[in-house]
N, C-alpha and C positions, 0 to 999 in steps of 0.2 A: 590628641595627646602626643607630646614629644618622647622620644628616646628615652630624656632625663625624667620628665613625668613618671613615666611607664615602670622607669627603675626605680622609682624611689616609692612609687605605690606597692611596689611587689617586694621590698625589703623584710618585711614581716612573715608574711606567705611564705617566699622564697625561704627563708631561713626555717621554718616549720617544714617544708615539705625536703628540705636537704638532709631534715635527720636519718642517718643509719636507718632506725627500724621504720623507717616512711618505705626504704627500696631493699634493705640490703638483706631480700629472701629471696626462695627459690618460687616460679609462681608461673603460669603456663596460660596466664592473658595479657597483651599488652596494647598499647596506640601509641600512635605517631601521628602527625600536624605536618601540613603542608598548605603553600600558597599558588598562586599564582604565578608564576616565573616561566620563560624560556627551559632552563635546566632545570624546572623540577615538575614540567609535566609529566616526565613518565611515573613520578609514582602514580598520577591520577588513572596512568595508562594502567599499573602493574596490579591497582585497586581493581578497578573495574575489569581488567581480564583474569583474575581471580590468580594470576601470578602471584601477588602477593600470599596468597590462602594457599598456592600450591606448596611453594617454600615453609609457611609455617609450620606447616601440615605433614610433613617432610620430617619436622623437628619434634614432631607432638604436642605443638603450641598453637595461640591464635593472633592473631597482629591484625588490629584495626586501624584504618587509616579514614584519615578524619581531614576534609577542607575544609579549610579557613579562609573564609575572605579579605581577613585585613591580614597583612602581612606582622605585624607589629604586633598582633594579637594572638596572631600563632606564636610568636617567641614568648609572650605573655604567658601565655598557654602549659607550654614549657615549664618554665621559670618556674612557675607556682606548684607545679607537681599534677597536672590536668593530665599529660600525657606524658610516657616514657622518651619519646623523640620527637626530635621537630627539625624541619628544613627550614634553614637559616646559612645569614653568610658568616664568615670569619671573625668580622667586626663585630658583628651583633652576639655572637657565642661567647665574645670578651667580654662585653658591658651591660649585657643584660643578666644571662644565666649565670656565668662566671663571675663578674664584678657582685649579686649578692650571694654570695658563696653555697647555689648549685656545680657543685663536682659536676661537668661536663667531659663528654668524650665525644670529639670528631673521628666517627666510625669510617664514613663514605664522604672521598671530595667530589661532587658530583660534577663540579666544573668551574673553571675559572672566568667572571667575565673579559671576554675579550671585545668589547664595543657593546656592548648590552647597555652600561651605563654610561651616558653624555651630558656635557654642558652645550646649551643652545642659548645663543642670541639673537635679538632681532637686531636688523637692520646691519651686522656688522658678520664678516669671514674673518676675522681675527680677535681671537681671545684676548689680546692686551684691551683693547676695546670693550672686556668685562669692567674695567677701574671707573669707580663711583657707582655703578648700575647697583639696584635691586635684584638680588636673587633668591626665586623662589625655589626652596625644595624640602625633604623630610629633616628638617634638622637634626643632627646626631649620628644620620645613616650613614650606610656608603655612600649616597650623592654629597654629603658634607665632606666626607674624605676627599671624593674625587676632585669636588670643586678645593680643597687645598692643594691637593695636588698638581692641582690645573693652576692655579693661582703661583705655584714654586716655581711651574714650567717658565713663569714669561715677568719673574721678579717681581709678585706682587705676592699680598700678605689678606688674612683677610679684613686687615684693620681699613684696606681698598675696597673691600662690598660692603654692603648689608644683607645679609638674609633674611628670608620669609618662609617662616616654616608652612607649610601648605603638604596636606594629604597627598599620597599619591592617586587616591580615589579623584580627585580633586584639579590634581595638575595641567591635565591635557585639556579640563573644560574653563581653566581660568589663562590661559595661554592668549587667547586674542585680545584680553581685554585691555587698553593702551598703557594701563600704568601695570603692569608685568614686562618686564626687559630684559629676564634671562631666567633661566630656569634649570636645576639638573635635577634629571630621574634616571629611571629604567625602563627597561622593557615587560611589559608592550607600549607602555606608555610612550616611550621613547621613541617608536618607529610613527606612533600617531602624530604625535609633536612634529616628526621633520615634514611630513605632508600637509604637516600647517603655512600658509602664505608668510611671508619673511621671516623662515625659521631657518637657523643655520647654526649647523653642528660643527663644534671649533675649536672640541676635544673627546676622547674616548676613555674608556678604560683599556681601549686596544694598546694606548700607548704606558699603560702600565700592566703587562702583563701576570699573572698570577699573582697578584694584591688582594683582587675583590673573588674570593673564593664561596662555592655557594655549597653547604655540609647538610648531610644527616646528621645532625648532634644528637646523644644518647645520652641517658645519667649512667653515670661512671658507674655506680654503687650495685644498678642494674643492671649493668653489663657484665659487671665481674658478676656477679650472684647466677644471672642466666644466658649463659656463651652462646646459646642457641638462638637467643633474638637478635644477638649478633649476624649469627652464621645466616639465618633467614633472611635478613634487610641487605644483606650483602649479594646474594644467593640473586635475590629477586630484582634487585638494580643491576645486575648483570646479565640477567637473561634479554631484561630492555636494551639496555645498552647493545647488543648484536644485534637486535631488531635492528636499531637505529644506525649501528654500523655498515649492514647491511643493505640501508636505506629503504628498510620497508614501509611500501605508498601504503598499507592501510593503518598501519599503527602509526605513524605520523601525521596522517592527516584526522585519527581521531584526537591526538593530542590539538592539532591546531582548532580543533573543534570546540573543544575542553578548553582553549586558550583565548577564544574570541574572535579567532581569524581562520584566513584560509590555508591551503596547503603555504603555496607561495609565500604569505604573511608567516609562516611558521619558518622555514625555512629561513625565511629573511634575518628572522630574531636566531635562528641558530647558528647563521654565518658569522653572529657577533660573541657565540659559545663555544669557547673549546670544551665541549663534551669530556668529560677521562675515561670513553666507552674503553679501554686498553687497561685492566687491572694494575700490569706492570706499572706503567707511568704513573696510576694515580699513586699506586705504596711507594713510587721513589720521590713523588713530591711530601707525601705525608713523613716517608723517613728523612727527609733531607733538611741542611744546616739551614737553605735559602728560606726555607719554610720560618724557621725562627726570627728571621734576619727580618721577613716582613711584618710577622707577626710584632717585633719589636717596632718597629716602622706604627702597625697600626695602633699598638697599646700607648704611643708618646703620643699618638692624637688625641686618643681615650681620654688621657689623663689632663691634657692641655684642657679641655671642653668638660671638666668636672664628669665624666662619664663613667670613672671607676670609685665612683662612691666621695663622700665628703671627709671620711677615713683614711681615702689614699695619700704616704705622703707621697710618692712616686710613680713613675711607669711602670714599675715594674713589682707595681703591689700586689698583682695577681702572678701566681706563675703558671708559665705555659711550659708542655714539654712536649717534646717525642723525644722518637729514639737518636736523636744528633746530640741530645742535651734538654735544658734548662733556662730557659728566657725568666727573669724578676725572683722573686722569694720561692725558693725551692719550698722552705716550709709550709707555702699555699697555694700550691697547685691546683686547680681549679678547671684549667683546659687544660686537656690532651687530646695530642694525634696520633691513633692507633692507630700502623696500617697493619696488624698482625693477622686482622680479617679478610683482609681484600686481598694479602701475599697468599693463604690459607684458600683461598677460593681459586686464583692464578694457579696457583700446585695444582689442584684439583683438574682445572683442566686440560693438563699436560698428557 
């Protein structure tokens, strides 16, 4: 199922589980959704060493955390009202939750990809050498973004590819086969792909720094109603985060465990994560103008690629906000970026 699919299936859902009396009580159970990724093993870490249940617990709440295999289907997930929060990137909080109008809040930026996500070709170290090729990837995602991206980098549009929407379950096993000639994903996938025979990586998301952003999205109405599933999801991605700061071998290489690889294999995929293990920087990316500036960047692709509904007349039919301001229709705000939690936890450890 595509991006657009996904969205247009969950319009109905979505719109029924956004009402007020669906979240906007006081209530002392909740879940969260999460996938597969680089940056969001440690919730699988904060799950399983009962980190998560110690912070709850703390609050006199309970917080289930819930894998999801398909990544696509965790934001699905979301969307429909299955779960309070879900780990998702930037893009996807726009066009999925957001575009059918779940009120969303990015609580936690867990991290920015910094080479996580790549275009690879065969046969060729230069990406102008994408022009005319087939490429396959999630269409709608951030590997679409990135391949625009990649496409601006070296004067080409994508009226120069074709795309082939293909699974990320899917990508790394359809890679040798002769008629596949380029492909972008992520990681893990991504580090399997380069150790494929004539694979050659010919851009990054390294070279588009904090674009492809990976969040705890929360629903707003939730959040406001119980501050304390805030305070907790905050609380508990931070005590990992020092782990990880720290570089601690055993709780790393259970993550790389929980990821499909080894220590090294882990590691690998984190040298392409800027982590936000540092409270401070993640609440001054969440408060800052820049944040808007990309966000507006991401929503004119949204819109270009029919992604914010058949409704939208413009980019900025969704509005986003933090505390810099106001990107698209104030009157429908939809995302925000809270850092009042994460600055709120920073004090604390002063």
């Amino acid at each position: 199922m595509t991006l657009r699919h996904a969205l247009l299936s969950l319009l109905t859902a979505a719109s029924l589980a956004a009402t007020p009396a669906a979240f906007a009580q006081s209530r002392d159970h909740f879940s969260i959704c999460w996938s597969i990724y680089a940056g969001w093993m440690p919730w699988g870490y904060a799950d399983t060493q009962g980190i998560v249940d110690k912070w709850a617990h703390k609050y006199g709440i309970d917080i289930d955390v819930v894998q999801v295999n398909d990544y696509i289907e965790s934001v699905n997930q979301y969307t429909a009202g299955n779960v309070d929060g879900c780990a998702m990137t930037n893009m996807d909080a726009l066009t999925l939750p957001a575009a059918s109008g779940v009120d969303s809040t990015a609580l936690i930026v867990n991290d920015y990809s910094d080479g996580n996500d790549g275009v690879v070709l065969k046969g060729s170290d230069d990406l102008a050498d994408i022009k005319g090729r087939k490429v396959n990837l999630v269409q709608f995602s951030v590997s679409h973004y990135l391949l625009a991206r990649a496409l601006e980098s070296v004067g080409l549009s994508e009226r120069d590819i074709e795309t082939v929407n293909t699974t990320d379950a899917d990508i790394v096993s359809i890679f040798p086969h002769d008629d596949v000639e380029a492909v972008v994903t992520w990681n893990p996938q991504l580090s399997a792909i380069e150790q494929l025979d004539d694979a050659h990586l010919v851009y990054s998301s390294h070279q588009i720094p904090r674009e492809i952003l990976d969040l705890m999205v929360v629903n707003t109405d939730t959040l406001k109603a119980n501050p304390d599933f805030g305070r907790a999801l905050v609380g508990a991605w931070y005590e990992v985060m020092q782990k990880m700061a720290a570089g601690d071998e055993a709780a790393l290489a259970q993550m790389a465990e929980a990821a499909g690889t080894d220590l090294a294999g882990y590691r690998h995929q984190l040298a392409a994560t800027h982590l936000y293990t540092d409270p401070v920087e993640a609440a001054s990316l969440l408060r800052g103008q820049a944040l808007l500036e990309t966000m507006r960047r991401v929503a004119e692709f949204s819109f270009k690629h029919g992604l914010l509904g058949e409704m939208a007349p413009n980019p900025g039919f969704v509005g986003i906000q933090n505390p810099s301001g106001v990107f698209g229709n104030a009157d429908n705000i939809k995302l925000r970026f809270d850092p009042t939690y994460t600055e709120a936890y920073a004090a604390s450890q002063k």
